[in-house]
Each structure stands twice: as structure tokens, then as C-alpha cells.
DRENBAKOL-190768 format. One record per residue (C-alpha): x, y, z; residue in three letters. Coordinates in pm, 1 decimal. Layout:
<pts>
+----------+----------+----------+---------+
:       xx :       yy :       zz : residuo :
+----------+----------+----------+---------+
:        X :        Y :        Z :     Ala :
...
+----------+----------+----------+---------+
</pts>
This chain:
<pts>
+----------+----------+----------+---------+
:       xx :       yy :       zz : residuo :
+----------+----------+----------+---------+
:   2735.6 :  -1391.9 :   1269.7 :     Unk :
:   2575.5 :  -1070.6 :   1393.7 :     Unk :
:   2194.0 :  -1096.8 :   1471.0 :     Unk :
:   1990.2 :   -918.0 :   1168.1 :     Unk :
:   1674.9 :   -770.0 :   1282.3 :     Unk :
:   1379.6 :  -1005.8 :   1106.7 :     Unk :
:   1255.7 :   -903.7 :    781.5 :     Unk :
:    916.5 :   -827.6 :    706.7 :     Unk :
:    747.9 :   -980.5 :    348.2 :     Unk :
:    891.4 :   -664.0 :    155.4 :     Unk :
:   1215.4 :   -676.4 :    296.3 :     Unk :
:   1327.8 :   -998.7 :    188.3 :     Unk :
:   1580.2 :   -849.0 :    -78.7 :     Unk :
:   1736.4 :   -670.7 :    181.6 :     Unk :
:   1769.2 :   -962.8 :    479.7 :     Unk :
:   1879.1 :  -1230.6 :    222.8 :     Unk :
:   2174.8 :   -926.4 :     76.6 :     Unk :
:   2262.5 :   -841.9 :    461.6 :     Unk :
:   2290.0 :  -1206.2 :    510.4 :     Unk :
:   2542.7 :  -1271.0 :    192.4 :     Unk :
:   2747.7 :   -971.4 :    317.8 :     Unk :
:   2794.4 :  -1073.1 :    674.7 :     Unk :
:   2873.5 :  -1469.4 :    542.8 :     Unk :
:   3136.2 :  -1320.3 :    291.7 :     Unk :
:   3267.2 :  -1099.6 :    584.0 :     Unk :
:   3284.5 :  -1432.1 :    818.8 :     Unk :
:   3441.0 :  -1618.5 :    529.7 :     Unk :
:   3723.5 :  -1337.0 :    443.6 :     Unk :
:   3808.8 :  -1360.7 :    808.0 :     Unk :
:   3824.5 :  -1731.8 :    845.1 :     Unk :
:   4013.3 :  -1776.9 :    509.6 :     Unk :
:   4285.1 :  -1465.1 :    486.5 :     Unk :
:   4091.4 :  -1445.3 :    175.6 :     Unk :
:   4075.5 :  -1085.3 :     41.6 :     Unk :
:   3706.4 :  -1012.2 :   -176.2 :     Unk :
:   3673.4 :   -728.2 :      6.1 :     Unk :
:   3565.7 :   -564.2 :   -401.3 :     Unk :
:   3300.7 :   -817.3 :   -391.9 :     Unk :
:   3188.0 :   -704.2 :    -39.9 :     Unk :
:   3243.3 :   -345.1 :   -168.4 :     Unk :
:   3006.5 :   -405.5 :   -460.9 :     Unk :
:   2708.7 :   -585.2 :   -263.9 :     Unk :
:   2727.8 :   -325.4 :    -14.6 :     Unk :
:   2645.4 :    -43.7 :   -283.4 :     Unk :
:   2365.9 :   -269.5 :   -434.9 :     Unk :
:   2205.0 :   -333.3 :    -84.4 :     Unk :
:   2246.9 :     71.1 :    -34.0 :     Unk :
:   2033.1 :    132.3 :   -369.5 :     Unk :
:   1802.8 :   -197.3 :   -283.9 :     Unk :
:   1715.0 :    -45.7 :     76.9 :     Unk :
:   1652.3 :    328.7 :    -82.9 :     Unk :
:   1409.1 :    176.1 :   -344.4 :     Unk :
:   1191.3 :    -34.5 :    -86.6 :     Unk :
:   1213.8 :    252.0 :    202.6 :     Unk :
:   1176.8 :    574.2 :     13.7 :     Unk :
:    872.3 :    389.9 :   -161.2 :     Unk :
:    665.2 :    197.5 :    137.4 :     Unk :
:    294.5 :    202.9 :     75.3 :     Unk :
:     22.5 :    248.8 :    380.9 :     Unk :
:      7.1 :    -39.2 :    461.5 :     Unk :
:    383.0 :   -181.1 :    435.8 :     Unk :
:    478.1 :    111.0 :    703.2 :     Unk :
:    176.3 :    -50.7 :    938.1 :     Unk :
:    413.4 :   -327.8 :    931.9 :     Unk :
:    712.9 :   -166.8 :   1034.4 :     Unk :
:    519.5 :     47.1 :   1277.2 :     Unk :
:    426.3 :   -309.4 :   1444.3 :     Unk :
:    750.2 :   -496.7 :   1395.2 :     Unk :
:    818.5 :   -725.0 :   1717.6 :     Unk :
:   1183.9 :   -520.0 :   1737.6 :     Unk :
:   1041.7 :   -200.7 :   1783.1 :     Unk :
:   1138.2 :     -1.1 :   2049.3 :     Unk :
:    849.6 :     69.1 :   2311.0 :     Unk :
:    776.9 :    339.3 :   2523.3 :     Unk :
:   1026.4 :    170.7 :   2818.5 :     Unk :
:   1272.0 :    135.6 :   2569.0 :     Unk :
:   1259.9 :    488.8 :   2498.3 :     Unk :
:   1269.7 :    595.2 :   2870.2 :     Unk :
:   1615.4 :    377.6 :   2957.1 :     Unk :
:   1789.7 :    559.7 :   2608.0 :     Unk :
:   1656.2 :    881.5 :   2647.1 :     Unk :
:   1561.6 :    988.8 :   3014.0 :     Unk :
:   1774.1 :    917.2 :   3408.2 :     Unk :
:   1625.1 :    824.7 :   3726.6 :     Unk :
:   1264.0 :    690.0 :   3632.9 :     Unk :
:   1026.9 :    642.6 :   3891.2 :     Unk :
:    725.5 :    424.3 :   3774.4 :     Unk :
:    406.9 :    519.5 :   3988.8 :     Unk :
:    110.9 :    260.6 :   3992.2 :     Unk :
:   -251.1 :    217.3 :   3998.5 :     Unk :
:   -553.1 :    427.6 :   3935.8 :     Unk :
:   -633.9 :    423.2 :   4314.6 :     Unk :
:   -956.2 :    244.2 :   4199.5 :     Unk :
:   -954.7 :   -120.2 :   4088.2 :     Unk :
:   -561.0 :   -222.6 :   3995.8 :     Unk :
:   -281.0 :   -100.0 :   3822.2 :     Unk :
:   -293.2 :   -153.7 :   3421.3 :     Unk :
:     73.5 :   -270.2 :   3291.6 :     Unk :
:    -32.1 :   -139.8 :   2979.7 :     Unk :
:     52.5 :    228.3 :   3028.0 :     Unk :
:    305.0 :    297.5 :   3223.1 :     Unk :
:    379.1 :    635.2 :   3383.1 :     Unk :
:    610.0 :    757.7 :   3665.9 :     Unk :
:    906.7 :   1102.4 :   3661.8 :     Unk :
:   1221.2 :   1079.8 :   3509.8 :     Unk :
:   1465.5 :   1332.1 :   3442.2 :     Unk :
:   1561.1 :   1479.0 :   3064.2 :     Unk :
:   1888.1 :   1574.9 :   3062.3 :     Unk :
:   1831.4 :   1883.5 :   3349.5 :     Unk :
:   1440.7 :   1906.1 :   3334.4 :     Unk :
:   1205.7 :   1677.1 :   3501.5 :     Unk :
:    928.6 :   1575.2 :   3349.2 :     Unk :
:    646.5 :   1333.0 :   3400.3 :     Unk :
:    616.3 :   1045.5 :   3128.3 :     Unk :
:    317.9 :    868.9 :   3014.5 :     Unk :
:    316.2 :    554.9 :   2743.6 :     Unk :
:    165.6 :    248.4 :   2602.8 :     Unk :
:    370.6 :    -89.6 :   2710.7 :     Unk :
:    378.3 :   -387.7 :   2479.7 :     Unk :
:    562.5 :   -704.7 :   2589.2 :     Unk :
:    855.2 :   -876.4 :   2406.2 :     Unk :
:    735.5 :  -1246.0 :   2436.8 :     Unk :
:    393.8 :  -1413.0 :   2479.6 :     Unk :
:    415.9 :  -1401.5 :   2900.9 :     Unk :
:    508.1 :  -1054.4 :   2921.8 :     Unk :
:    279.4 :   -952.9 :   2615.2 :     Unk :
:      4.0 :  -1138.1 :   2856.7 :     Unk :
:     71.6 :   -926.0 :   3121.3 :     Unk :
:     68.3 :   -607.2 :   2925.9 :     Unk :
:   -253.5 :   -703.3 :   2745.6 :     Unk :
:    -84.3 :   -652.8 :   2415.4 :     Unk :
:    -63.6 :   -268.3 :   2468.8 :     Unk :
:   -484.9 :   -251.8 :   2528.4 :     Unk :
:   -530.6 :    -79.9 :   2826.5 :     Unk :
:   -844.4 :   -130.8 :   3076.1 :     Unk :
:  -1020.4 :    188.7 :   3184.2 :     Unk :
:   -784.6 :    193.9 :   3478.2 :     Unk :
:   -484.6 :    235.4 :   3261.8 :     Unk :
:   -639.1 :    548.6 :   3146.0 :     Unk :
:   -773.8 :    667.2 :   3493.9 :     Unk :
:   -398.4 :    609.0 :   3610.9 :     Unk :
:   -282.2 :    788.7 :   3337.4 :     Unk :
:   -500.8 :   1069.2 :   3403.1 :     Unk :
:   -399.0 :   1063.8 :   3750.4 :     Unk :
:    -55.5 :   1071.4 :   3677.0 :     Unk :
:   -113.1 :   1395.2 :   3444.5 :     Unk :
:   -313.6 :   1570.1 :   3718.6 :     Unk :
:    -28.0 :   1548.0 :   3990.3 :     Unk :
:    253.2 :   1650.8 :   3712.5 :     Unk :
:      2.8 :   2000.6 :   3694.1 :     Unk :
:    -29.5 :   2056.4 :   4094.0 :     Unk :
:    357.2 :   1966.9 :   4024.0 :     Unk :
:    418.2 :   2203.9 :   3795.8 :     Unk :
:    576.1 :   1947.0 :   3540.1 :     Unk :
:    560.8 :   1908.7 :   3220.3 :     Unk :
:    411.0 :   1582.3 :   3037.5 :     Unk :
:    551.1 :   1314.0 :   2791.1 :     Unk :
:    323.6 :   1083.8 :   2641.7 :     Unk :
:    414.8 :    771.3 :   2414.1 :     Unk :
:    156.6 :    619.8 :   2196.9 :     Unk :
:    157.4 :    259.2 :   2110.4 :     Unk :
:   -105.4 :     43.0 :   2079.4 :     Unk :
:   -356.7 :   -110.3 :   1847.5 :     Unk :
:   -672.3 :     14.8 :   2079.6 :     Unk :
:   -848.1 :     21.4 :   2390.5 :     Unk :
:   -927.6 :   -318.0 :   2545.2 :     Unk :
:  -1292.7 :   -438.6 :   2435.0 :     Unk :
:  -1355.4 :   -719.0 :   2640.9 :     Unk :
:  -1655.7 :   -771.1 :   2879.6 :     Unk :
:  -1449.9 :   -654.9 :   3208.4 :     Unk :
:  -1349.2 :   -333.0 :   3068.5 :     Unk :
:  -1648.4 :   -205.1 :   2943.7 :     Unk :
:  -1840.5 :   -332.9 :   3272.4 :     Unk :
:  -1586.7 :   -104.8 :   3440.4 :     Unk :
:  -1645.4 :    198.6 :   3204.8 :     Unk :
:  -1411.3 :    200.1 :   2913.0 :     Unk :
:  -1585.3 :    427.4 :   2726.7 :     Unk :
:  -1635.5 :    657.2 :   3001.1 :     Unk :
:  -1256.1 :    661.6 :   3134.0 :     Unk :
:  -1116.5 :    738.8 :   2771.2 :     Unk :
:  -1421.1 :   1050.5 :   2736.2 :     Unk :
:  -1326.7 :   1157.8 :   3072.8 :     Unk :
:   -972.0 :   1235.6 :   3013.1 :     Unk :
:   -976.7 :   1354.5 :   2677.3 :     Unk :
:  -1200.0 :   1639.3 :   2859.8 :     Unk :
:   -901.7 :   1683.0 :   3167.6 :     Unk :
:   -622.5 :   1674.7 :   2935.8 :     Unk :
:   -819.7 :   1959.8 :   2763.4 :     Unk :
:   -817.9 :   2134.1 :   3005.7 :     Unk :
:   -475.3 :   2053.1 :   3199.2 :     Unk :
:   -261.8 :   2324.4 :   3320.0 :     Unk :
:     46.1 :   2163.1 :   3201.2 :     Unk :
:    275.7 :   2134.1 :   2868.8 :     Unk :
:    200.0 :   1822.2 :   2686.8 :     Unk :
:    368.5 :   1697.8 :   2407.8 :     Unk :
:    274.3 :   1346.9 :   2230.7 :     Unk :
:    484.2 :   1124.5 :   2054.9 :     Unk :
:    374.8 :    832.7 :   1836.9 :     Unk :
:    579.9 :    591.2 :   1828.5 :     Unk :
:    402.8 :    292.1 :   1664.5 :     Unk :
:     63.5 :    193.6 :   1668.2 :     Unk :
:   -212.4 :    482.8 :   1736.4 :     Unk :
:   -509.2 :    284.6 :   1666.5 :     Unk :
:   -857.2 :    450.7 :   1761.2 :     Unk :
:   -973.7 :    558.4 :   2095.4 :     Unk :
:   -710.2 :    393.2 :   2251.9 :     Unk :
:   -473.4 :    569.1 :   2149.9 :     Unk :
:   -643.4 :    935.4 :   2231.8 :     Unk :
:   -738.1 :    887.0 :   2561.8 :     Unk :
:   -373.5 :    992.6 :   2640.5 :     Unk :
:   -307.3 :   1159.4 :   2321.2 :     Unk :
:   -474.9 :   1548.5 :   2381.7 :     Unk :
:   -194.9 :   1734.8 :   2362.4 :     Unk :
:    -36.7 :   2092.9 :   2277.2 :     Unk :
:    209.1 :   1939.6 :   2058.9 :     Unk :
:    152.2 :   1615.2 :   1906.1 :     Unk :
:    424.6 :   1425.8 :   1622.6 :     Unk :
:    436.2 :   1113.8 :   1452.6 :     Unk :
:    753.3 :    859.7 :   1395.8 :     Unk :
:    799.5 :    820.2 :   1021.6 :     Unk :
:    691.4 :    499.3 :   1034.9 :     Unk :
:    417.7 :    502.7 :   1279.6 :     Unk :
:     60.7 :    539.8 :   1198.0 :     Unk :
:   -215.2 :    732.8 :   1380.9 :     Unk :
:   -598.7 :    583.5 :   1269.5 :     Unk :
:   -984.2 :    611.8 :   1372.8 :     Unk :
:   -935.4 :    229.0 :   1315.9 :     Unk :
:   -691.9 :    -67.6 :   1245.5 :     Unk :
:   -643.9 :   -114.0 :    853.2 :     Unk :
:   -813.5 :   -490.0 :    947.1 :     Unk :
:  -1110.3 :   -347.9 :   1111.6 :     Unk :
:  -1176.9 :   -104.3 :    850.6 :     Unk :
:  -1201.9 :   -358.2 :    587.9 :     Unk :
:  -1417.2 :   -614.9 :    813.3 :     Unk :
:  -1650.4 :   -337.3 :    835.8 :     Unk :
:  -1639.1 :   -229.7 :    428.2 :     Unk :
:  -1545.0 :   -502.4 :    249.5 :     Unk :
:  -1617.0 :   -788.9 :    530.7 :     Unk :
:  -1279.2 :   -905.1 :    481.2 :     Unk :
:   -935.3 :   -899.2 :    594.9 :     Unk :
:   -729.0 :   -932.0 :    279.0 :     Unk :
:   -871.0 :   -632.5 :    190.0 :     Unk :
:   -653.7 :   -418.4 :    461.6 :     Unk :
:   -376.2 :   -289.3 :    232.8 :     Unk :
:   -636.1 :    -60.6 :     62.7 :     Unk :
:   -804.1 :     17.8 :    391.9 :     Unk :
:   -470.0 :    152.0 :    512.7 :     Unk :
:   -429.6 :    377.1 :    183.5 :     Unk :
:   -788.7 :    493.9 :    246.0 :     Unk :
:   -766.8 :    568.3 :    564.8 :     Unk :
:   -477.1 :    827.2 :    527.3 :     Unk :
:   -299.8 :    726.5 :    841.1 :     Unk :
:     40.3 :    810.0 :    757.6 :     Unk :
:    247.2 :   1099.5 :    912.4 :     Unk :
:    271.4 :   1226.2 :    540.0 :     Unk :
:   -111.5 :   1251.8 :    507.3 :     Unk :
:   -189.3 :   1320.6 :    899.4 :     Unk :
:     61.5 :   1610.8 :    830.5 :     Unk :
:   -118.7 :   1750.2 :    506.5 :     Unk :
:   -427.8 :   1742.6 :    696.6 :     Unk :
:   -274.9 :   1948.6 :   1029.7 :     Unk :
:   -362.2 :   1660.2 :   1288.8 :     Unk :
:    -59.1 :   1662.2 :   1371.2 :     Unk :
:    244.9 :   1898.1 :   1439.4 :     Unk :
:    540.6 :   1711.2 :   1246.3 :     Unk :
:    713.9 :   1393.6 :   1188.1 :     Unk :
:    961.3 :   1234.9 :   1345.0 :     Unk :
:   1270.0 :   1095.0 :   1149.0 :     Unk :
:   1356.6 :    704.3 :   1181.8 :     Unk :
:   1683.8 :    539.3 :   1072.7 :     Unk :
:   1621.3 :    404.5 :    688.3 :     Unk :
:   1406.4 :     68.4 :    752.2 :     Unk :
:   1288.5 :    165.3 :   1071.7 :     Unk :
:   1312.1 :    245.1 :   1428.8 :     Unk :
:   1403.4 :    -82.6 :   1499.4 :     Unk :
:   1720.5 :    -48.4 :   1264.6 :     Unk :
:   1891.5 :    182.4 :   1470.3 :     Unk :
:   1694.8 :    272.9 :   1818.9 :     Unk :
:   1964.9 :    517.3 :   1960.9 :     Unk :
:   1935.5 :    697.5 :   1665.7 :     Unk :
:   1550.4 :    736.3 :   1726.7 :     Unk :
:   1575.9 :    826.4 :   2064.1 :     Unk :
:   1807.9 :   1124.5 :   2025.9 :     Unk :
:   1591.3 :   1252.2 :   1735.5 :     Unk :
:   1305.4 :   1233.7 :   1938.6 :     Unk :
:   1469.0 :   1346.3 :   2265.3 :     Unk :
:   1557.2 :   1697.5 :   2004.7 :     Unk :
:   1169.8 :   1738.2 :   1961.7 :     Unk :
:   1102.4 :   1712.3 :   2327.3 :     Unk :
:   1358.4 :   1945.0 :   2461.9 :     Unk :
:   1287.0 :   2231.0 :   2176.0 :     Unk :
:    929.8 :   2178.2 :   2244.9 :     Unk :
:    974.6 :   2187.8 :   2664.5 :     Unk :
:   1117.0 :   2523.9 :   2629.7 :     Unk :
:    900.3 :   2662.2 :   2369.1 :     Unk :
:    580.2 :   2601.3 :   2587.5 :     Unk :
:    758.8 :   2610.7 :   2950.3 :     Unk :
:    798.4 :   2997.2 :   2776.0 :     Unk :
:    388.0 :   3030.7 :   2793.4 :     Unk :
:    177.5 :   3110.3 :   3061.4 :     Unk :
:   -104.4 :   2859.1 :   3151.4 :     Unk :
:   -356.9 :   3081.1 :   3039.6 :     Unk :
:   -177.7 :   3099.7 :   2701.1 :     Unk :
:   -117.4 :   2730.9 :   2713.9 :     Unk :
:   -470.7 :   2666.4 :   2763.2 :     Unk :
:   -618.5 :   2871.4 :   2466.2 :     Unk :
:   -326.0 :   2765.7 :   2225.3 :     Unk :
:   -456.0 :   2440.3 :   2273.6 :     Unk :
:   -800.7 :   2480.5 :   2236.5 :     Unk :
:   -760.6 :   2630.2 :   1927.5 :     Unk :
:   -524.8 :   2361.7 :   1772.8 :     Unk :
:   -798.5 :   2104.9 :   1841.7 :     Unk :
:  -1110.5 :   2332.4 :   1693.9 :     Unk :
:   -878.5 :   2397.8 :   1384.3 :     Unk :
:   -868.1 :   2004.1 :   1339.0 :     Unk :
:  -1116.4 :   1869.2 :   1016.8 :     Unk :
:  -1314.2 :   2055.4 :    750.7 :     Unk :
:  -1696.2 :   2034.9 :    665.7 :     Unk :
:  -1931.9 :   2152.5 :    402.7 :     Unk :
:  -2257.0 :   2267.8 :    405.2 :     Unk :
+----------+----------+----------+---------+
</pts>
């Protein structure tokens, strides 16, 4: 039988029909049996079953998804999308953070310079990738990175995926705080394209201090937040059960970050997920990058600059 990708709580219906579909498949095979009607007729129901659940997925259930463990990460994304990576390391400083990692790579004829958050598949390699939390010399590398793609006259990819900047003691001895403020001033400022992608998690200041950008999108399922859903509701209602309505309140959706103009547009995802059908969510993304790359390779730096500047004062509304 074909590995299924696991099922979240909500999807249940739809693992336990998948399931029934591939055993009567097995069992037609096996037997010379023909119910291919029967398979016929659960396919159809598990068609209507997955439309119902996806087309209706509350805040908090597309958290979920944006966190499954299947998820492709920002590597992933490089080996389906982009030829002849070359990862680059350390922030020339303390050490190099496997957190973000960042290095050239070709798309299709342009070469580019690519940026992203790294989570690990198991426990050793999520150890060694802190989960996605990068130190302050992720960020420094990052920035690093970004400054040589300008004197390079490349343009910049950035993936976004992580829950937030590392707290503990060791970062912020080492300037956390100050490494995410200092490059969300630089990438202000950059004289190169950038265009950021979220592609899971985009949890606080984590996930800006690589996320200034001139064009910035959102996976379908992804979510973009001042805060994690869990934090929010340790801080209003002191406890964690209450992070489904945290999520709704915190509009952190690419629906409601798109009604609001944070971002630029939303990304498409297979139905259930990126994790679903990956290929598919590379090429849609890869379509976003290469429109966008020759859209703003088209402006001049001084263009570039003020477009940017402008996107970012437009961003939030306040009364008096």
C-alpha cells in the first residue's frame, strides 16, 4: 500500500476514505475481483468530503497544515524548483546558523541568490536546525548574503518558515534583537529585487528579519503573525486551549493579510496542502518568481528603492 501523508485531527474523514480506497484497490488486484463501481463511488464521496473540509478550514486548522511535519521546506523547494545551488556559510562573526540557509542557484536561465528558513525532518536534524529559530547570526548571514547578491547585481529569493526568532539566553547575549532591527533597516534600503515567499510558518520577528521585501506572497495555507496563535492566548487568556480563537483574532491568514494589503497575493496549494502534492507547489510558486524577476529586473534601483518604501509606509491604518 502506497504511503498516505498523516492526517491532521480534521482530516480524519479523509485518511480513513483514502485508506478504504487504496485496501479495495489492493484487494481487486489480489483477487481478479472487479468492484471497481464501488471504488468509483468512494472516490466521488472522498472528492465532495475533501472540498467540504478544505474549502472551509478555519484559522487555526490552516496553522496546522501550515506546520504539518510533510511540508516542504525551503531546501525542498530549492532541489524542485532551482539547478546548481551553492550554499554559502557563516556570518563571518561567531558560526554559521543551519537555520537559514542561503547560497546562488540558478532559475531556469536567471541566477539568483536564495535566502530561507530550514526546519529538520527528524528530532537530530530538527536539533541541528534549532527547529527553524535562528540565532542573530542566522540573520547577520542572511544579511550578508543579501548585501553581496546587490554588489552582484542579483536578484533575491527569500523563504519564510519558522515559528520565531530563537529566545534563549545565548542569542540575546549575542544581540538578537539588534541583528533582526539591523537588517530590516539594510533590506530597506538594498539595491536589489526582493521577492518573499511564505511558505509555512511566519511567526513574529523571526520571520521579518528576512522578510522586507518589494514583493512579498503567502502560500494558501501558510500564515504570517505578530505572534504564534499559542502565545497570543498565554498572554490574553493565560491559556493554551484558547489558541483556535487567537488564530481567528489575529487575522493571519493570506485571505485577511490580503484584505489588509500586507501582502502582495497568495499563492495556490494543491487541495489539502502543500504537502499533498509538492511539485505542484513548486511550479506555482516558481510562476510568481519568474513574472515577478522580470517585472522588477525592468526598474531602475532608484525606482526600486522608492517603490518599496512606499509599499511599506502604505502598510496599517490609524485614527486620531
Amino acid at each position: 500500500m502506497a504511503n498516505l501523508p498523516s492526517g491532521l485531527e480534521f482530516e480524519k474523514p479523509i485518511i480513513e476514505l483514502e485508506r478504504k480506497i487504496q485496501e479495495l484497490k489492493g484487494f481487486t488486484t489480489k483477487q481478479d475481483i472487479d468492484i471497481s463501481n464501488e471504488v468509483k463511488r468512494l472516490e466521488e464521496k472522498l472528492s465532495k468530503i475533501k472540498k467540504d473540509i478544505y474549502e472551509n478550514l478555519t484559522p487555526w486548522q490552516r496553522v496546522q497544515i501550515a506546520r504539518h511535519p510533510q511540508r516542504p521546506y525551503t531546501l525542498d523547494y530549492i532541489d524542485m524548483m532551482m539547478t546548481d545551488f551553492i550554499e554559502l556559510h557563516g556570518d563571518r562573526h561567531f558560526a554559521d546558523d543551519k537555520a537559514i540557509v542561503c547560497g546562488v542557484a540558478k532559475l531556469d536561465s536567471d541566477r539568483i541568490v536564495v535566502i530561507g528558513h530550514q526546519k529538520g525532518r527528524d528530532t537530530k536534524e530538527n536539533l541541528e536546525r534549532n527547529f527553524g529559530c535562528a540565532h542573530p547570526e542566522g540573520y547577520r548571514k542572511a544579511i550578508r548574503i543579501m548585501s553581496l547578491a546587490a554588489k552582484s547585481g542579483l536578484p533575491i529569493v527569500v523563504f519564510i518558515d519558522t515559528p520565531g526568532a530563537y529566545p534563549g539566553i545565548g542569542a540575546e547575549e549575542r544581540g538578537q534583537a539588534e541583528a533582526i532591527a539591523y537588517n530590516l533597516r539594510e533590506m530597506a534600503a538594498l539595491k536589489a529585487a526582493i521577492i518573499v515567499i511564505v511558505i509555512g510558518e511566519g511567526g513574529s520577528g523571526g520571520a521579518l528579519g528576512i522578510g522586507v521585501g518589494d514583493r512579498i506572497y503567502v502560500l494558501e495555507n501558510a500564515y504570517y503573525s505578530v505572534i504564534s496563535p499559542e502565545g497570543c492566548a498565554a498572554i490574553l487568556w493565560k491559556e493554551r486551549s484558547k489558541s483556535p480563537e487567537s488564530a481567528s483574532a489575529l487575522k493571519l491568514t493570506a485571505k485577511d493579510l490580503l484584505e489588509m494589503h500586507i501582502i502582495d497575493g497568495i499563492i495556490k496549494e494543491p487541495l489539502g496542502g502543500a504537502h499533498r502534492n509538492p511539485h505542484e507547489t513548486a511550479e506555482n510558486i516558481k510562476a510568481v518568481i519568474k513574472r515577478d524577476l522580470a517585472d522588477l529586473g525592468s526598474m531602475t534601483k532608484e525606482k526600486l528603492l522608492e517603490t518599496r518604501y512606499a509599499k511599506f509606509r502604505t502598510i496599517g491604518v490609524f485614527k486620531e
